[in-house]
N, C-alpha and C positions, 0 to 999 in steps of 0.2 A: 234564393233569398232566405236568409235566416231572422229570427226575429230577436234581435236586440234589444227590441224597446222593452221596458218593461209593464206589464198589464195584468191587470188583475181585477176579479170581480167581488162585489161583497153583496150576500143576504141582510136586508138589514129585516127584522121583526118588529115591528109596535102596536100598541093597543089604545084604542078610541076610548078616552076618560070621559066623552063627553059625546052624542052623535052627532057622529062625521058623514056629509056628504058627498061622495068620490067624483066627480065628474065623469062623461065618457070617455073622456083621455086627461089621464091626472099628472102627465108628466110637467106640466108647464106649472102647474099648482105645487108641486116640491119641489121645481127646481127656484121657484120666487121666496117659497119659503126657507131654502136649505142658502142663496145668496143675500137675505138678509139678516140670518144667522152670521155668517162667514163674516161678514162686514160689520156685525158688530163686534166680534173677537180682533179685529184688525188691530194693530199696533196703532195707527193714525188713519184721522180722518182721511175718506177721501172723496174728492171734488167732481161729482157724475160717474162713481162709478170707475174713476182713470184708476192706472196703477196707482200708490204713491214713490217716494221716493223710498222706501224701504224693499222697496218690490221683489229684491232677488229673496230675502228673507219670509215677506207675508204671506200667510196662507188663502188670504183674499187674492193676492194678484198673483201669483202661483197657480191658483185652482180656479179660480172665476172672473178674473181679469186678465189674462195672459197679456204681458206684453208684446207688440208686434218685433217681429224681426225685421229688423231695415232692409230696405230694398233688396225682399225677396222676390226670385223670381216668378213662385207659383203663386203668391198672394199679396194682392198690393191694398188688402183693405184693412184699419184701424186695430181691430183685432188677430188675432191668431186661432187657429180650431181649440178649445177648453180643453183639458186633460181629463173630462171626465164626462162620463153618460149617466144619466138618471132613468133606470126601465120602471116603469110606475109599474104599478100592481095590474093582473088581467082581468077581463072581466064585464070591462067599462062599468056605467054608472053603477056606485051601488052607494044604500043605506045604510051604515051601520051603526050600531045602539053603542052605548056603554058598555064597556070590558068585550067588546068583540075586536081580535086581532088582524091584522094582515098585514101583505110584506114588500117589500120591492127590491130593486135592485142598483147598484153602483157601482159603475166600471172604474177604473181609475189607471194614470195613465201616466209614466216617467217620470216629472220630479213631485207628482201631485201624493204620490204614493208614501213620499218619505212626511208631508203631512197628515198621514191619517190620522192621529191624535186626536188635533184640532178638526181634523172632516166629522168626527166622530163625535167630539162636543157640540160642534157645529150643529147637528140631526138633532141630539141632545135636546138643544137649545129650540129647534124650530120646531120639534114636535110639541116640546112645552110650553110653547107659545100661543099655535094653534093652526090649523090649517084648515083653507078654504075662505071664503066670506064670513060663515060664521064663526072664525077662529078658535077651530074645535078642538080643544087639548086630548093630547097625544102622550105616552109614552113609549121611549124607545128599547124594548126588551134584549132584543139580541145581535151582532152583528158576528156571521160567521164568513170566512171564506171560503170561495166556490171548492166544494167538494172535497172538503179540508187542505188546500192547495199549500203547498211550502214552496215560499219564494214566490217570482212574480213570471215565472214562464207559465205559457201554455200548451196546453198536449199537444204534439206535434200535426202537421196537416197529414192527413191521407194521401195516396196515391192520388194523383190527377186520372182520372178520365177522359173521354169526348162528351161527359153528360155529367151536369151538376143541377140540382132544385134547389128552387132557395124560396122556402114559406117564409114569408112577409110576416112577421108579426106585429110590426106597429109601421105608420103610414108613413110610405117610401115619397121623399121627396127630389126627385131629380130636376135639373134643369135643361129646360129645352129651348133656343131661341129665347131664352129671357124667362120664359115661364116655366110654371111646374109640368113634366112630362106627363101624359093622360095614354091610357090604355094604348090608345093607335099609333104614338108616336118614341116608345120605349124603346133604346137601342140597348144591348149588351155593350159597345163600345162608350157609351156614357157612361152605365152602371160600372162597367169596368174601370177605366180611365178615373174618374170619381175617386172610387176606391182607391187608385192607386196616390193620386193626388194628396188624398187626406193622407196617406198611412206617412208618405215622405214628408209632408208638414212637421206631422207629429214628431219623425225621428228628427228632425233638422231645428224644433225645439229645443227636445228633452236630448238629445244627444250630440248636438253643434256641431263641433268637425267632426268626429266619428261617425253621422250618421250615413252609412252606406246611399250615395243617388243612382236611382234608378235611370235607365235610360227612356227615357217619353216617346220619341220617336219611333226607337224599337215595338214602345208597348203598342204604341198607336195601330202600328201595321197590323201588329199581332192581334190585339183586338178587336181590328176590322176583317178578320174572318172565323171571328165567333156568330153565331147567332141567335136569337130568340126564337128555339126551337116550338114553346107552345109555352102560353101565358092564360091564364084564367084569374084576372084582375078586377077588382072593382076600386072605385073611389069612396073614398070617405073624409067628409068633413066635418071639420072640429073646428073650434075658435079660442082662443085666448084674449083676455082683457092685458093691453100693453101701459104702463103705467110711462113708462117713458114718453110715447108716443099718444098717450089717453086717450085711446080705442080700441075698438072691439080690431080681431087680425083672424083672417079666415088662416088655416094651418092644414089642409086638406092636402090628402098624398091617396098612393097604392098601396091596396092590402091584395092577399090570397096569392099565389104561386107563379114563377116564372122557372123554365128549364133553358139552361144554356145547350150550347151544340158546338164542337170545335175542339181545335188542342188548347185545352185548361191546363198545362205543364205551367206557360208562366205566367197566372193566376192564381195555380192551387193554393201559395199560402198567402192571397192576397184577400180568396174567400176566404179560408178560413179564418182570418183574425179578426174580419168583419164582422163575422158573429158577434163578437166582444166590441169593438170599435165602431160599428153601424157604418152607414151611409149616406150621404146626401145632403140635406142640409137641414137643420136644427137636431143635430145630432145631441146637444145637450140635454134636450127635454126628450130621447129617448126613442127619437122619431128614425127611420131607415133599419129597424131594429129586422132582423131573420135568423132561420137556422137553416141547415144546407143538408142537402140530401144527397 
């Protein structure tokens, strides 16, 4: 598998004009504030949130309303996976005074990428608005790409092994039976299968008929003789206030370490792009986020 799609990560830098307080997970808090930025830049209004009718052009429904693709096979729900990930700053809760800085992260992902302008005024805009409850103004200093990257490929995967780690760094949300997966009940054929799901989403988006289809069945077999060789997991819960929905929303996943066991031949660049594209679900607000060992 080669990687077609195109991806790329941005540093963004700003600074608290005002004291800001970070919550223990701040990805749901920029990403409220970064889409109603975006939606106010829109060419036209629009009605909950929908596309509008301007869609193939907006950088609202381009980057934070994807329209769905009709009757797709792998997703039959209202939306499509965002073309983008928000990795909030580490750290969890913190204080911070006036003119003290800090940074996060923005993946972005095939046609989201050709609106960086607007994503960038977009930030612009939300940080000078204000973020949090107290709508703590912000300035946004700098936006650099990852490791001065030219163009939107990324470094190529590494050899496969029979052994890959993958430190968790923000709470992995998988599904099990309906619910979130918990310590005892993680499979590597979820996490894997997941992964491969989301990645063919995104090319059959941003790529339509060119985007190479994998074959599922194959992966499935193949994936059923990986396994979770040793896992040192704990949970962690977080919550979000849902304005759609106006209530509190528990958002609780897995942190700390899992090693696979097996032939990762046809996986290796499925981890590695994960790094950049996460996994599982609420992948927007930055959630399934790891790096791979």
């Amino acid at each position: 598998m080669t990687q077609p799609l195109p991806i790329t990560r941005l540093h963004l830098t700003a600074r608290a004009e005002t004291p800001l307080h970070l919550p223990p997970y701040a990805g749901s808090m920029l990403r409220g504030a970064f889409g109603h930025a975006l939606l106010a830049l829109a060419p036209l209004p629009h009605a909950d949130g929908k596309p509008c009718t301007l869609h193939a052009s907006c950088p609202y429904c381009q980057v934070f309303a994807t329209p769905p693709l009709p009757a797709h096979s792998l997703q039959k729900f209202s939306q499509m996976p965002p073309p983008y990930v928000i990795e909030p700053p580490s750290g969890g809760a913190q204080r911070l005074q006036a003119g003290q800085t800090f940074g996060f992260s923005l993946v972005l992902i095939g046609k989201a990428i050709a609106h960086l302008p607007a994503i960038t005024l977009a930030w612009e805009r939300a940080l000078r608005t204000g973020l949090g409850t107290q709508h703590s103004r912000c300035t946004l200093l700098d936006v650099q790409r990852e490791n001065g990257q030219h163009g939107n490929t990324l470094p190529p995967a590494p050899a496969p092994g029979q052994h890959a780690t993958l430190h968790l760094l923000t709470p992995l949300r998988l599904q099990y039976q309906g619910k979130p997966s918990r310590q005892h009940n993680i499979s590597a054929r979820t996490l894997l299968i997941t992964m491969a799901r989301r990645y063919q989403l995104l090319q059959d988006i941003h790529l339509g008929a060119a985007a190479p289809q994998q074959d599922f069945a194959t992966l499935g077999a193949q994936a059923e003789a990986v396994q979770i060789a040793h896992a040192d997991l704990r949970w962690f819960d977080w919550g979000r206030y849902s304005q759609r929905q106006q209530q509190e929303m528990k958002l609780g996943g897995l942190l700390g370490s899992l090693q696979l066991h097996g032939d990762l031949t046809p996986f290796a660049e499925l981890l590695h792009l994960g790094q950049w594209l996460h996994v599982g679900k609420n992948t927007s607000f930055g959630l399934g986020g790891y790096r791979l060992a």
